[in-house]
C-alpha positions as CSV (number, residue, x, y, z in Angstrom):
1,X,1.3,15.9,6.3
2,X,-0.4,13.3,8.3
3,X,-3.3,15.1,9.2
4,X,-3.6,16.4,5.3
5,X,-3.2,13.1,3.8
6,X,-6.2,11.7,5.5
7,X,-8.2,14.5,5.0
8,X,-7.9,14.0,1.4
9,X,-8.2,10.5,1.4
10,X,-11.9,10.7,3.5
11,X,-12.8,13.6,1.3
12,X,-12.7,11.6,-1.3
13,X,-14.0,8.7,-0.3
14,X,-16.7,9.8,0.7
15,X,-17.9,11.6,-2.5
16,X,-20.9,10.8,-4.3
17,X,-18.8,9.8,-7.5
18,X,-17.8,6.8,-6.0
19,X,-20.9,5.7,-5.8
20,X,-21.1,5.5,-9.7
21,X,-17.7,2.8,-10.7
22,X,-16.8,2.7,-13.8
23,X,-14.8,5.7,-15.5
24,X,-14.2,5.7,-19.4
25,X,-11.8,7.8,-19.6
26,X,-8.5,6.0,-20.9
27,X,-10.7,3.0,-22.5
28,X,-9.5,1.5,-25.8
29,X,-11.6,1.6,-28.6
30,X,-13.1,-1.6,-28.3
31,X,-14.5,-1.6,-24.7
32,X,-18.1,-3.1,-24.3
33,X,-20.3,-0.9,-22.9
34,X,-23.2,-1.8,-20.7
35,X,-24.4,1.1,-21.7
36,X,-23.2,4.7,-23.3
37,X,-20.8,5.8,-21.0
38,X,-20.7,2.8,-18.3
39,X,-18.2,-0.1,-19.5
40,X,-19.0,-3.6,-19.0
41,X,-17.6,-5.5,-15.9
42,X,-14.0,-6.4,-16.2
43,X,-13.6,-3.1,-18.8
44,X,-9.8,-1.7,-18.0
45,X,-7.9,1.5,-18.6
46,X,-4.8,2.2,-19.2
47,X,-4.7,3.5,-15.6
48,X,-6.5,0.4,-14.6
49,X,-3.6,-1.8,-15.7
50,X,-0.8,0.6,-14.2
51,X,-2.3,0.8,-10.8
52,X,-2.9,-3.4,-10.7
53,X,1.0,-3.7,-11.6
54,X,1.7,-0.9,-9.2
55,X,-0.1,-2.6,-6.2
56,X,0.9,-6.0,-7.0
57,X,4.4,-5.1,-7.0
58,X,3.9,-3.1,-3.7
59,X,2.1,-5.9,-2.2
60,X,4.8,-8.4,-3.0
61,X,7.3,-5.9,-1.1
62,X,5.4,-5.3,1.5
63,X,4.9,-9.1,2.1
64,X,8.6,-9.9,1.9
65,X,9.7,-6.7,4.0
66,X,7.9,-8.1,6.5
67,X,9.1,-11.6,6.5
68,X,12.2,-10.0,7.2
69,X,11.4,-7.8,10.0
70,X,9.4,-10.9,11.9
71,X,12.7,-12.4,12.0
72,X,15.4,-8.9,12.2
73,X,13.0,-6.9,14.1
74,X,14.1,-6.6,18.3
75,X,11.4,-4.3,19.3
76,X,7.6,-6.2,19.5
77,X,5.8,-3.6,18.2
78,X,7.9,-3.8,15.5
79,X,7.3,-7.4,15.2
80,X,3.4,-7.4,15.9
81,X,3.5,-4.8,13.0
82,X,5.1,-7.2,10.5
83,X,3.2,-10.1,10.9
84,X,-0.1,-7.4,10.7
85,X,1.3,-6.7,7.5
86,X,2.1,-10.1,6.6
87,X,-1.3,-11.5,6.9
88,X,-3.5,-7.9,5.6
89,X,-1.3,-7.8,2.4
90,X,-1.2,-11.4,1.6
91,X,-5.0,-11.1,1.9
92,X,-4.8,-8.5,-0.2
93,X,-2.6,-9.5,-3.2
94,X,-4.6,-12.4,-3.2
95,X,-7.9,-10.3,-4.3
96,X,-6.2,-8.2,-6.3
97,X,-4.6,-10.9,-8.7
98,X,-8.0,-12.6,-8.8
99,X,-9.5,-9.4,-10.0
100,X,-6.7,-9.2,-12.3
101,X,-6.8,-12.3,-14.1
102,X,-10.8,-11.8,-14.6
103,X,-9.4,-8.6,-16.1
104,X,-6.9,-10.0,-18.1
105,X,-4.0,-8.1,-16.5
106,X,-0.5,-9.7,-16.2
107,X,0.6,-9.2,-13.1
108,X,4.6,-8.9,-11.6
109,X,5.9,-12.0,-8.9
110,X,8.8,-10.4,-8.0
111,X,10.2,-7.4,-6.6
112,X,11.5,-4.6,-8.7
113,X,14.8,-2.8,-8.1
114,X,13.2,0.1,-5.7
115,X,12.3,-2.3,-3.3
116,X,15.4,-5.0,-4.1
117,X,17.5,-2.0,-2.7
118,X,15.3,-1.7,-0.2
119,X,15.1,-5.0,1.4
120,X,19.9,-5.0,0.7
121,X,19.6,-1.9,3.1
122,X,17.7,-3.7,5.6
123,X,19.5,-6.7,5.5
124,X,22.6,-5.0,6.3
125,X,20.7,-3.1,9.3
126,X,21.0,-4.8,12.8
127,X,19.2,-3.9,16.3
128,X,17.5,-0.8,16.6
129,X,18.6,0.7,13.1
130,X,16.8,-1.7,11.4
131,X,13.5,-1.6,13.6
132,X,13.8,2.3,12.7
133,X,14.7,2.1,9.1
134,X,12.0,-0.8,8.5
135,X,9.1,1.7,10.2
136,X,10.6,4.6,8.2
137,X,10.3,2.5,4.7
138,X,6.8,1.7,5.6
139,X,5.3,5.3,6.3
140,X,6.9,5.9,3.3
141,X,5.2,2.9,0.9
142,X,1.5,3.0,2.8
143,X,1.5,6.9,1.6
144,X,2.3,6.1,-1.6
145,X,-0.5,3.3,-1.5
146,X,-3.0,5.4,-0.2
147,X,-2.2,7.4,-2.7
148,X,-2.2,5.2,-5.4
149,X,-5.7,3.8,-4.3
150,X,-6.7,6.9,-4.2
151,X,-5.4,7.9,-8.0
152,X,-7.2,4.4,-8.9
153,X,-10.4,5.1,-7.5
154,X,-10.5,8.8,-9.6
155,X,-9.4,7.2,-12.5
156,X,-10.0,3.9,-13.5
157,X,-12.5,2.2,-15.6
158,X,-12.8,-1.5,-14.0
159,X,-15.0,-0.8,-11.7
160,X,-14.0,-4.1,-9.4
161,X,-10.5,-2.7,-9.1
162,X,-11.9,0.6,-7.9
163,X,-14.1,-1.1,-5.4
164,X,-11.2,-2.9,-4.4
165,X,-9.5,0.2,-3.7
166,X,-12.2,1.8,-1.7
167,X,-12.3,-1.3,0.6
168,X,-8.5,-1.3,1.0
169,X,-8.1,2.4,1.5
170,X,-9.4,2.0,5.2
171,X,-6.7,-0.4,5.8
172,X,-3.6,0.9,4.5
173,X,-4.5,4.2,6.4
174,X,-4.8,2.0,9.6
175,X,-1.1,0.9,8.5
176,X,0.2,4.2,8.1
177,X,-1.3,5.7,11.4
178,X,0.3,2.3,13.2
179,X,3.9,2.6,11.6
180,X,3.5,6.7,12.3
181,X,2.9,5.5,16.0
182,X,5.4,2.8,16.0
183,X,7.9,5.4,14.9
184,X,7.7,7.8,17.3
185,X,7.9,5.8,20.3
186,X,10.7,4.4,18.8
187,X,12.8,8.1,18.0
188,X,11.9,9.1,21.8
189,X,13.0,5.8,22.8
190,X,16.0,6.5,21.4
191,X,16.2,10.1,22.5
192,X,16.2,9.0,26.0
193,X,18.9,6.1,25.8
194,X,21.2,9.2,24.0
195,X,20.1,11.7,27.1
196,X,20.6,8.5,29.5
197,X,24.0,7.7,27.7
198,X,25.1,11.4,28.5
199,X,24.6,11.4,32.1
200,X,26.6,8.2,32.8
């Protein structure tokens, strides 16, 4: 799955149709056109608005997941990996709400109930189990950002936001490939204190 996902995440990429922003597929009837066939800057779709309140609400999460695993988390990759995604996402929510409000797109501030449950189930997590179950809950959401990037950068009109995705791609792959890593050294870690735990 690992290997897949980024193969079709490079593939496309790195296609000569992203090279040419801008998709009017979607539009509303009264979108300005620069010219026939290429919208005006700021121009959105209606999958340009569902992917901004997508990724902000993700962003949000993935902000406030990680406040709570730099103070829950016992391993320090764990930690190192939370504040990482403390600073990247921040960084990133900011540019995304500024390209929003140029785009006139009301964005979410708070979490919705996916990721409320998610962040009770972590709070009631201690030690190890919650170092695991955090890692787990992230490979989980940077796949389904790649993903949606990926979906945005395909499909969406404003050609900011789609330029936004391409340059955020990179780094929410870098994410998933760290909290893949992060997650296996933890399961053997915890292999081993099982094995070590029977021989005592």
């Amino acid at each position: 799955m690992r290997d897949f996902l980024t193969t079709v995440l490079v593939t496309l990429v790195s296609t000569p149709a992203l090279a040419q922003m801008g998709n009017p597929a979607g539009f509303a009837p009264d979108t300005r056109m620069e010219e026939p066939g290429v919208p005006a800057a700021h121009q959105t779709n209606n999958q340009d608005r569902l992917f901004a309140q997508l990724a902000a609400v993700g962003g949000l999460a993935e902000v406030d997941l990680a406040k709570l695993a730099a103070t829950k988390a016992t391993d320090s990759r764990v930690k190192e990996f939370a504040q990482a995604m403390v600073d990247d996402h921040s960084d990133a929510n900011s540019r995304l709400k500024a390209l929003a409000d140029a785009a006139k797109i009301p964005l979410p501030d708070k979490l919705d109930a996916d990721h409320k449950a998610m962040r009770q189930k972590l709070d009631a997590a201690e030690g190890q189990a919650f170092d695991v179950a955090y890692i787990r809950s992230q490979i989980i959401a940077h796949q389904k950002t790649a993903q949606l990037l990926a979906w945005e950068i395909g499909s969406g009109e404003d050609a900011q936001l789609q330029q936004y995705s391409a340059a955020t791609l990179p780094a929410v792959m870098k994410h998933l490939r760290m909290a893949q890593d992060i997650a296996s050294a933890l399961t053997g870690q915890a292999s081993r204190e099982i094995v070590a735990a029977k021989h005592n």
